[in-house]
C-alpha positions in Angstrom: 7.0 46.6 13.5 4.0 45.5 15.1 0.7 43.7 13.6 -1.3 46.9 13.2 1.8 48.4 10.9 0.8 47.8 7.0 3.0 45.1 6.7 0.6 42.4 7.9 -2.9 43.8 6.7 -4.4 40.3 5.4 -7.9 40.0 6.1 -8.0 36.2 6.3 -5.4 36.6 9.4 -7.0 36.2 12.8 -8.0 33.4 15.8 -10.0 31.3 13.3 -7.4 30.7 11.1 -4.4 30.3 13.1 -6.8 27.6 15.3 -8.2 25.5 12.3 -4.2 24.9 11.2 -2.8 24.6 14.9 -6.0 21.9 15.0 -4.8 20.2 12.4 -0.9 19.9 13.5 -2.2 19.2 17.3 -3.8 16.1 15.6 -1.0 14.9 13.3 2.4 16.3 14.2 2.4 13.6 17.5 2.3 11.3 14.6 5.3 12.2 13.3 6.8 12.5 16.6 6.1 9.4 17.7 7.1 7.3 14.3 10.3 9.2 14.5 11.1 8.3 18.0 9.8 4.5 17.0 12.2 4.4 14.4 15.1 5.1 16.9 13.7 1.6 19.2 14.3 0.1 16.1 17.6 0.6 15.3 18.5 -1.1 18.7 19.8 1.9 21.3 20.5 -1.2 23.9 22.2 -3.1 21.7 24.5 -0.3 20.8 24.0 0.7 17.3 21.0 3.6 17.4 22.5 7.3 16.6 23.2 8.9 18.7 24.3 6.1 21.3 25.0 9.1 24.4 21.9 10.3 24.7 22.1 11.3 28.3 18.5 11.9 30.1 16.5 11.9 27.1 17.1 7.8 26.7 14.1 6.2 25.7 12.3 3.1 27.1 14.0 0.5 24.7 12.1 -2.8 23.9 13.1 -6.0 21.6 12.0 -4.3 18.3 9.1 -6.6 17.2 9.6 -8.7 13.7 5.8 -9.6 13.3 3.9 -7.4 11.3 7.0 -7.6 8.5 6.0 -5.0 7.2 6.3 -2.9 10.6 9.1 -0.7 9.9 7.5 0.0 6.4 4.3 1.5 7.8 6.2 3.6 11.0 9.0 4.8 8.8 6.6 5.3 6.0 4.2 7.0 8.2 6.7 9.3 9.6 8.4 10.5 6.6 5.2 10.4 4.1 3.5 12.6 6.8 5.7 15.0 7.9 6.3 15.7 3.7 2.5 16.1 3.7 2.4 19.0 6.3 4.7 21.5 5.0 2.0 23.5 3.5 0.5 23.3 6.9 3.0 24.1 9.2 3.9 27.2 6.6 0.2 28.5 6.5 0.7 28.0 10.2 3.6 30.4 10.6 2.3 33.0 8.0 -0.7 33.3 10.0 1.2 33.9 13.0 4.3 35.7 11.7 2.8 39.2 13.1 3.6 37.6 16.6 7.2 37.2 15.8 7.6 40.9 15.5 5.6 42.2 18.8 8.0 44.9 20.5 8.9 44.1 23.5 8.6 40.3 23.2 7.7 39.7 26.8 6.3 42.2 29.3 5.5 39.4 31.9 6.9 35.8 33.4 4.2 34.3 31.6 4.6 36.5 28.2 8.0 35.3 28.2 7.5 31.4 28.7 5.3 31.5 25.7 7.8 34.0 23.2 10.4 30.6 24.7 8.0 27.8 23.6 6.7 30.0 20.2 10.9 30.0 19.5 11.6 26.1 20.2 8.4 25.1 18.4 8.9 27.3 15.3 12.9 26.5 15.5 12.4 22.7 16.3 10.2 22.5 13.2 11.6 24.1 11.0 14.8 22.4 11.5 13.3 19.1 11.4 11.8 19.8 7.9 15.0 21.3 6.8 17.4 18.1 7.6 14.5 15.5 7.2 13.7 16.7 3.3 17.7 17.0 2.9 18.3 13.5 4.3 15.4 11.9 2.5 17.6 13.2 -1.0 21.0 12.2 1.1 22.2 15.4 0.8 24.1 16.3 3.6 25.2 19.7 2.8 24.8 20.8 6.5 27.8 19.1 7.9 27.2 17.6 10.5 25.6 14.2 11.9 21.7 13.6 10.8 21.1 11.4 13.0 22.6 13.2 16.3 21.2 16.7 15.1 17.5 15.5 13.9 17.2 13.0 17.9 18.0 16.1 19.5 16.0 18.7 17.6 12.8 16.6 17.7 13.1 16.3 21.7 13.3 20.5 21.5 10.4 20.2 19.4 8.8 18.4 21.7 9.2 20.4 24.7 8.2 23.8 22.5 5.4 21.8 21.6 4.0 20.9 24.6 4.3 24.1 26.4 2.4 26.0 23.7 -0.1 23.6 23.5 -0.6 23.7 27.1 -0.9 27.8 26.8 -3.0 28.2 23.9 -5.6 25.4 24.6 -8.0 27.5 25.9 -7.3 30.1 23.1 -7.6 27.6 20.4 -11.0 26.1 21.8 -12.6 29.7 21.7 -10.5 30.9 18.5 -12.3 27.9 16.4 -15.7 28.7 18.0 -15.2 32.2 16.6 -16.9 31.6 13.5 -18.2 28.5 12.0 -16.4 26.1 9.8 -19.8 25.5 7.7 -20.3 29.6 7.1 -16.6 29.8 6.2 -17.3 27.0 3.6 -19.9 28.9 2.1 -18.5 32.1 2.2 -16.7 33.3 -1.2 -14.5 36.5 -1.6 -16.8 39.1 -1.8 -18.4 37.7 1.3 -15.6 37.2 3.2 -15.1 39.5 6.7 -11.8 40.4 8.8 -12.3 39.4 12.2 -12.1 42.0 14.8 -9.0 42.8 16.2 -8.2 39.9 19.1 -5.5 40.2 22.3 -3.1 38.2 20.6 -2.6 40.5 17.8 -3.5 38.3 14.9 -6.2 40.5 13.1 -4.7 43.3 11.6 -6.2 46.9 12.8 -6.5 47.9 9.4 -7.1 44.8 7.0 -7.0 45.0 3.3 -9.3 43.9 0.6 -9.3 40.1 0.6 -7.7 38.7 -2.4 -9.2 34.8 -1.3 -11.7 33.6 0.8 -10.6 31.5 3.6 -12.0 28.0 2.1 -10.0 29.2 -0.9 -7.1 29.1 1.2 -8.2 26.8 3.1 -8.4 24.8 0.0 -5.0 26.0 -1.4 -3.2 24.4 1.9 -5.4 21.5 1.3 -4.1 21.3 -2.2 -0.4 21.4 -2.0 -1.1 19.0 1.1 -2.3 16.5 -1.0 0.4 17.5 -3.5 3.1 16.2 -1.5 0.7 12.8 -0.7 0.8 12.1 -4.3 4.6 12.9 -4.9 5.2 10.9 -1.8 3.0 8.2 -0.8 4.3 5.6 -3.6 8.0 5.3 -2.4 5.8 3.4 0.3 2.6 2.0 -0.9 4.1 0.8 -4.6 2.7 -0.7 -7.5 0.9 1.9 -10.0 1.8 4.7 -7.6 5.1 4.9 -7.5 5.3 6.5 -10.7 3.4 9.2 -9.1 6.4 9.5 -6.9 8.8 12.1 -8.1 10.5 13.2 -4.6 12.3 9.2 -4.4 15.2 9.5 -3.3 16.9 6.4 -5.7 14.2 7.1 -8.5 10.8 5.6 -9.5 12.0 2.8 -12.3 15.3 0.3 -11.6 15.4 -1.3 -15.0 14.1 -5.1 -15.8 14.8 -8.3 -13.6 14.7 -10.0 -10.9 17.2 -8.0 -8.9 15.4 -4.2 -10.6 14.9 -2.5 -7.0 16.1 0.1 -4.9 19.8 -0.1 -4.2 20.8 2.3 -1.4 24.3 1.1 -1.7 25.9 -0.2 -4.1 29.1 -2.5 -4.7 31.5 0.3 -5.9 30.6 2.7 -3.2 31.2 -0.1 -0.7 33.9 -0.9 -2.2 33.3 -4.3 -3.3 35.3 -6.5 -5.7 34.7 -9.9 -7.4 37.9 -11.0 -5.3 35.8 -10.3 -2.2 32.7 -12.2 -3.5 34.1 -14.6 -5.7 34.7 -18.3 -5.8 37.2 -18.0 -2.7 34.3 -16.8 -0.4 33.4 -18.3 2.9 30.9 -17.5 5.6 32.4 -18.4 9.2 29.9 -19.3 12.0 31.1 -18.2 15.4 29.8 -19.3 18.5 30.1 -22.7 19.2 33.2 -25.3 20.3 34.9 -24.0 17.4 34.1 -21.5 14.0 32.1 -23.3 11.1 33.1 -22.0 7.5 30.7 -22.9 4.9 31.1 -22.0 1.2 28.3 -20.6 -1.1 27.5 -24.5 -2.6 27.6 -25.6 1.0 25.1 -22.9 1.8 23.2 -23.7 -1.4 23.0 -27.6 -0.2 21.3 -26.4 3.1 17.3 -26.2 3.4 16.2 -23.3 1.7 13.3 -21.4 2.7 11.6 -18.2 0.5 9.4 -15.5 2.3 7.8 -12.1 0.6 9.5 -9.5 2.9 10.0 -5.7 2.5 13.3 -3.5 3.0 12.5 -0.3 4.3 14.8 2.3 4.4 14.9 5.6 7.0 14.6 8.3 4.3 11.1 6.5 4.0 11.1 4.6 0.8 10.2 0.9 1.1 9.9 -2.3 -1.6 8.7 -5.7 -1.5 10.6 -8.8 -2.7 10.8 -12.2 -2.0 13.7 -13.6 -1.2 15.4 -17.3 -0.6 17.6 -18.5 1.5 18.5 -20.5 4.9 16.9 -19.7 8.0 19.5 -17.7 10.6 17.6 -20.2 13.2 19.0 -22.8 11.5 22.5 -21.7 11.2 22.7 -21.0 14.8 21.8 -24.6 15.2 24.7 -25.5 12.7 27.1 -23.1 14.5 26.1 -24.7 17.7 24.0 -22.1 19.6 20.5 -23.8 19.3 19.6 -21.1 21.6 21.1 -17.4 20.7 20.1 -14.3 22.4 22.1 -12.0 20.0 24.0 -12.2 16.8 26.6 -9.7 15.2 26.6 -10.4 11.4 29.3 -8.1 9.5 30.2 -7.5 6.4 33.1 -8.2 3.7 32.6 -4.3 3.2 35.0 -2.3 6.0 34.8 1.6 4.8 30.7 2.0 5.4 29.2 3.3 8.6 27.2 0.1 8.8 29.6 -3.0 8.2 28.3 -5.0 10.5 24.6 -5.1 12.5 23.7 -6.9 15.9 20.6 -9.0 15.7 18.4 -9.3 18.9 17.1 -13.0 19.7 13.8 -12.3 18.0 14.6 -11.7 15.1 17.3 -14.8 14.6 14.7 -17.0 15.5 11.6 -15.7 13.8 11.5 -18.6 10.5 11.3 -16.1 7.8 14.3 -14.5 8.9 17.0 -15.6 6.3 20.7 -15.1 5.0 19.4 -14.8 1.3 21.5 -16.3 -1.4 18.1 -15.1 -4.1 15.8 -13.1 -4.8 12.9 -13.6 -7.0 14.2 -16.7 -8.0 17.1 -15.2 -9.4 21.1 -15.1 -7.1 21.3 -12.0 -5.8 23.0 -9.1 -7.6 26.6 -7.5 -6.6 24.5 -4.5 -5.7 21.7 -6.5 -3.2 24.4 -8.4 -1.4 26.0 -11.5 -3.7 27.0 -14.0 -2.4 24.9 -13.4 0.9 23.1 -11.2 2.9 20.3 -10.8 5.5 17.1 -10.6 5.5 15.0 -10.1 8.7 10.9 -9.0 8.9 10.6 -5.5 10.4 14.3 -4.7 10.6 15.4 -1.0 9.0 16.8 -1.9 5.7 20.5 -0.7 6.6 21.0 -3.5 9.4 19.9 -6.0 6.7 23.6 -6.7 6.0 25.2 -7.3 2.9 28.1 -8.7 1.2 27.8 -10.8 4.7 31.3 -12.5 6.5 30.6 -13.3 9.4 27.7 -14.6 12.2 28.9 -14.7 15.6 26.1 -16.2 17.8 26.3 -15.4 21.5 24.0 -18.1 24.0 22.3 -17.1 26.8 
């Protein structure tokens, strides 16, 4: 069924419309683009433990993930999930006011025709399966069946290559579609006033519009609306304090109880499979590296300078929290293993059934000082849930490669 069929007889449809939203994506959808590919760099790709680990030709240019600001990982991640919520209404408004394109028969009738009905289908596919598995991962609920991590990597580089391709045909189209009419008159404009636009090459304006039902600042404004919807139901599992009440899509809730240890737990002791005989009075930490292993117990750790820093844990489904934490430096128990120097570290965990037991450590971020194996937090010992007797604690580092329930440091020199 073609545009000019009744189906698609909306008034407000047309070159204006469709450019103002595209506008608004070109501008912020890089942003997501780019946070997400961040947040790959920081999981470590070189150092062997970023998902997917194969990624053939599409291999990013890897850096040492940086630990100053701490609160790096918090903004990107924040940024990239918090964002990408927000446009939803966007990207839909998008699609509904080009959905008449998606039933033009034939699809192609040239080379050209063809390469964009090929970059309309991997941008419209890409993003809607990146929304699809990023909202369902964000509520860990996997119901799809298959790896996140591998699926949403390489659905964001078909994205991408949709994306760029379109935006490289409809440039031009855009730049005359928003000088079709003017944003100021369409701002002023209510129902009554407001005009179809006259049928365009790209088939947008229907032939034989209806009655408006909205102006286009109303919907405009409605987009607008349940954009900043999703800002307020979002933004807090990032910002904090008095807003996260505000924010009811948190994956692990808005309130955590009273105390010290009352914050996010993404995983917790029984799901690990965690027992008091694993954390109890007979556990050691061994220190690999040097002339021979170093096993310290919790009062020998306790006996060691202590240092406290205010650092957050932010996690990949985008929700984030402050604490501060005390403990001894990792720079220091190098130095006590015997590696004054390290360029890596592998710290793993008393848990052995999770998918991240155990988390390599690049030479930055052992020897930055407020990097710590905490033993408290907020002046309180750590909780069976947060890691008791011991666990890491490095600025900028995703929350899940701040190890708990930690075993074992093995230092390697240079």
């Amino acid at each position: 069924m073609g545009p000019d069929k009744p189906r698609w007889r909306s008034p407000l449809r047309g070159v204006w419309l469709t450019s103002v939203l595209g506008a608004v994506l070109l501008a912020t959808l890089p942003i997501v683009t780019l946070t997400g590919l961040l947040s790959y760099i920081a999981y470590g790709p070189r150092l062997g433990q970023a998902i997917p680990a194969d990624v053939g030709w599409l291999k990013l240019p890897t850096f040492d993930w940086p630990t100053d600001p701490a609160w790096l990982y918090q903004s990107t991640q924040g940024l990239h999930v918090g964002l990408g919520l927000v446009l939803i209404p966007v990207v839909l408004a998008k699609l509904w006011s080009v959905i008449p394109k998606l039933f033009i028969w034939p699809p192609a009738t040239s080379p050209a025709q063809l390469l964009e009905r090929l970059s309309l289908l991997m941008l419209v596919g890409g993003v809607l399966f990146e929304i699809v598995t990023g909202v369902l991962n964000i509520q860990y609920d996997y119901l799809f069946g298959f790896s996140f991590y591998t699926a949403h990597y390489f659905g964001a580089w078909v994205f991408i290559a949709g994306f760029v391709v379109h935006i490289a045909l409809k440039i031009p189209r855009m730049r005359a579609g928003l000088r079709s009419m003017s944003l100021r008159e369409v701002l002023r404009t209510d129902r009554r006033g407001t005009r179809p636009q006259a049928p365009d090459a790209d088939g947008l304006a229907p032939a034989d519009p209806d009655p408006p039902t909205i102006s286009r600042r109303g919907a405009l404004a409605l987009v607008g609306g349940g954009a900043l919807l999703m800002a307020v139901l979002t933004a807090g599992q990032t910002i904090g304090g008095f807003t996260r009440q505000a924010a009811l899509l948190l994956p692990r809730g808005r309130s955590y109880g009273d105390g010290p240890n009352a914050f996010q737990i993404n995983r917790t002791a029984r799901a690990a499979g965690i027992t008091a005989a694993d954390t109890g009075a007979a556990w050691r930490l061994t220190l690999r590296g040097g002339p021979r292993p170093l096993v310290l117990s919790r009062a020998a750790l306790e006996a060691l300078p202590q240092h406290t820093a205010r650092l957050p844990i932010a996690c990949v489904e985008g929700w984030s929290t402050a604490q501060t934490w005390s403990g001894v430096r990792l720079r220091d128990l190098a130095a006590l293993a015997g590696v004054p120097a390290p360029a890596s570290a592998l710290v793993s965990s008393v848990e052995r059934r999770g998918a991240f037991t155990r988390a390599r450590l690049q030479a930055n971020q052992i020897r930055h000082p407020d990097s710590l194996l905490a033993l408290r937090v907020n002046g309180a010992e750590l909780s069976l849930d947060h890691g008791h007797p011991a666990r890491v604690i490095v600025p900028a580092l995703p929350g899940v490669h701040n190890t708990k329930w930690v075993a074992t440091i093995d230092f390697e020199g240079r």
